[in-house]
C-alpha positions in Angstrom: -20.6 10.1 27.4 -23.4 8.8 25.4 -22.4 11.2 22.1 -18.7 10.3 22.5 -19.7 6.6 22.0 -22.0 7.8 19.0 -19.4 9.1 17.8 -17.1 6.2 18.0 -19.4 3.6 16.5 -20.2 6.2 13.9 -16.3 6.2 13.2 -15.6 2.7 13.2 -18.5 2.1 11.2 -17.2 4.5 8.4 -13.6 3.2 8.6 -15.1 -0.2 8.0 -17.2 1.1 5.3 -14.2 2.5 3.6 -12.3 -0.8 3.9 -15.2 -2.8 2.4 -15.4 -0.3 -0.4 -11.5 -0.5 -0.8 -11.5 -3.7 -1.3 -14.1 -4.3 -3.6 -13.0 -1.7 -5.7 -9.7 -3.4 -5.7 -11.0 -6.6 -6.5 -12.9 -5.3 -9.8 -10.2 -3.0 -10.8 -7.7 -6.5 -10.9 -10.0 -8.4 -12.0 -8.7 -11.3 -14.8 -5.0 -9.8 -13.4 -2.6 -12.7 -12.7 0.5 -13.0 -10.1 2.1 -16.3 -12.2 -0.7 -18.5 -12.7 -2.3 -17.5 -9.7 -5.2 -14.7 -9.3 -3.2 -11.2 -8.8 -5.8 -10.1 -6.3 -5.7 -13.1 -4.4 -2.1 -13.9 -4.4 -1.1 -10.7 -4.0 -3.0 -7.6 -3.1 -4.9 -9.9 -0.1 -1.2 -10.8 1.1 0.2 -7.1 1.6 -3.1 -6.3 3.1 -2.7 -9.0 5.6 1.4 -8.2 6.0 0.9 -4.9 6.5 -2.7 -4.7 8.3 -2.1 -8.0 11.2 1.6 -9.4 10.6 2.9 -5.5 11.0 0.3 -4.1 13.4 2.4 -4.0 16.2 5.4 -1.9 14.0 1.6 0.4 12.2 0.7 1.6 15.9 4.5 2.8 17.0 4.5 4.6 14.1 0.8 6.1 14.3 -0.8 5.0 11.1 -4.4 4.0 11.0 -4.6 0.5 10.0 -7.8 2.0 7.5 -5.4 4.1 5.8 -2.6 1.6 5.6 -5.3 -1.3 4.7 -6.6 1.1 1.9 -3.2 2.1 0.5 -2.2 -2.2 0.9 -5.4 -2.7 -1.1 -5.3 0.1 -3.9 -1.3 0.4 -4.3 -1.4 -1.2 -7.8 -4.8 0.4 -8.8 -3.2 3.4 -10.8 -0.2 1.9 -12.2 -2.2 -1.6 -13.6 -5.2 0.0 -14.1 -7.2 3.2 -15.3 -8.5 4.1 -11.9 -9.1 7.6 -11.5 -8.1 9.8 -8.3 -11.6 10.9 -8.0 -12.8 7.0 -8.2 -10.6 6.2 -5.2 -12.0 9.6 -3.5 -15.4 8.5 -3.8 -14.1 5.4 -2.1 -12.5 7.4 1.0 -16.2 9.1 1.6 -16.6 9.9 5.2 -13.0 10.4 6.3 -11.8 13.4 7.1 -10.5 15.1 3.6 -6.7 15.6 5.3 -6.7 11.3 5.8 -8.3 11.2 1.6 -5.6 13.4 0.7 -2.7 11.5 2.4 -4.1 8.3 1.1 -4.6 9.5 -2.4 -0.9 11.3 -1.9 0.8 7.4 -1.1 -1.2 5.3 -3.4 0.1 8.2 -6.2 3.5 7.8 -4.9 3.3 4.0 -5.0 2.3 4.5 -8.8 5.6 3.8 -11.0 5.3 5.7 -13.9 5.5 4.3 -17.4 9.1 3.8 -18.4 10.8 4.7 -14.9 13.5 2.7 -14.2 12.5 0.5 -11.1 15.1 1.4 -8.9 14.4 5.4 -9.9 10.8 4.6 -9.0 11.8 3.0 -5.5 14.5 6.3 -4.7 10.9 8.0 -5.7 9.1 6.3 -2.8 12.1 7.1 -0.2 11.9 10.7 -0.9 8.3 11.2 -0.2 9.5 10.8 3.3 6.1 9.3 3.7 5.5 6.4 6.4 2.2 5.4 5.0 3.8 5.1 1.6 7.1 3.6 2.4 5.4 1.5 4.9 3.0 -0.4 2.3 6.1 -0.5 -0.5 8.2 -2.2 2.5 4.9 -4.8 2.8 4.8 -4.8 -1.1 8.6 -5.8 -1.4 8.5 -8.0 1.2 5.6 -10.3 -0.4 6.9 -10.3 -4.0 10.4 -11.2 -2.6 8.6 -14.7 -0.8 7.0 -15.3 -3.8 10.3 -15.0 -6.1 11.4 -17.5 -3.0 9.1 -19.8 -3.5 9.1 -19.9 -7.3 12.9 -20.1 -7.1 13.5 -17.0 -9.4 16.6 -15.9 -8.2 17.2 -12.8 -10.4 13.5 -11.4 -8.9 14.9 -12.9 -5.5 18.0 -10.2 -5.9 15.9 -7.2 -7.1 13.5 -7.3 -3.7 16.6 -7.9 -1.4 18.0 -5.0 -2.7 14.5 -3.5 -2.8 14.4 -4.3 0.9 17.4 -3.0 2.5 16.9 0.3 0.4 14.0 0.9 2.3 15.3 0.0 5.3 18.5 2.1 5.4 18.7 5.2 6.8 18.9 7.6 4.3 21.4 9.8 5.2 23.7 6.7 4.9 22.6 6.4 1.2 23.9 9.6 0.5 20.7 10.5 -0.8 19.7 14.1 -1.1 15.6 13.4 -0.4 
């Protein structure tokens, strides 16, 4: 009894490690970034975090995700695509986890990566065809924060493009006639 509860606390206390490194990593990496005139870490990387880690933790445990890999994908999902953040930065991050947890996380934060000159809606037909909850998960939290801010900045164009954005995500796909 005593070793399971080693165990646990051992667990937990890597997990929280991993989160702490996360986000510091995340911090630096976006550092000087901004979101409008605000802070780009602050205004936005904080607010998927907190969408997808506490306003969406009821809909994270139905559909068995660990809120440390969804909080690490929330806080590293723009790292490779506004950065020059290396896979094997982010795996020294992920230390301690079990390599099949690194791998999936590396695997959605690469997915969530839009590559230079892809046409956005290309890139978000990219993230459905993973086929991958964690990933879809974080760029239905990602979507769903830049579509409040485009509400609350009254840019209706950028209000259109995450709608959209939004009930892509959401629909089945078989009904997009999608071949994923």
């Amino acid at each position: 009894m005593k070793t399971n509860l080693a165990k646990t606390q051992t667990s937990a206390h890597i997990e929280a490690q991993v989160l702490l490194k996360a986000r510091e990593l995340s911090r630096t990496l976006h550092k000087g970034q901004k979101y409008g005139e605000e802070d780009y870490f602050e205004s936005h990387i904080k607010e998927v975090f907190t969408l997808a880690c506490v306003d969406y933790a009821p809909v994270l445990r139905y559909l068995g995700l660990s809120v440390t890999d969804v909080g690490v994908v929330a806080l590293l999902h723009d790292a490779k695509e506004d950065t020059l953040v290396t896979d094997q930065e982010i795996l020294e991050v992920l230390k301690g986890l079990p390599k099949s947890r690194c791998s999936a996380i590396l695997r959605a934060i690469n997915s969530l990566t839009k590559a230079p000159g892809e046409k956005y809606f290309d890139y978000i037909i990219s993230v459905l065809r993973t086929r991958d909850p964690l990933t879809i998960f974080i760029k239905l939290a990602d979507a769903t924060v830049n579509l409040k801010k485009s509400a609350s900045s009254g840019d209706e164009v950028r209000q259109a493009r995450y709608r959209k954005v939004l009930k892509l995500l959401s629909t089945p796909h078989e009904s997009l006639h999608l071949k994923i």
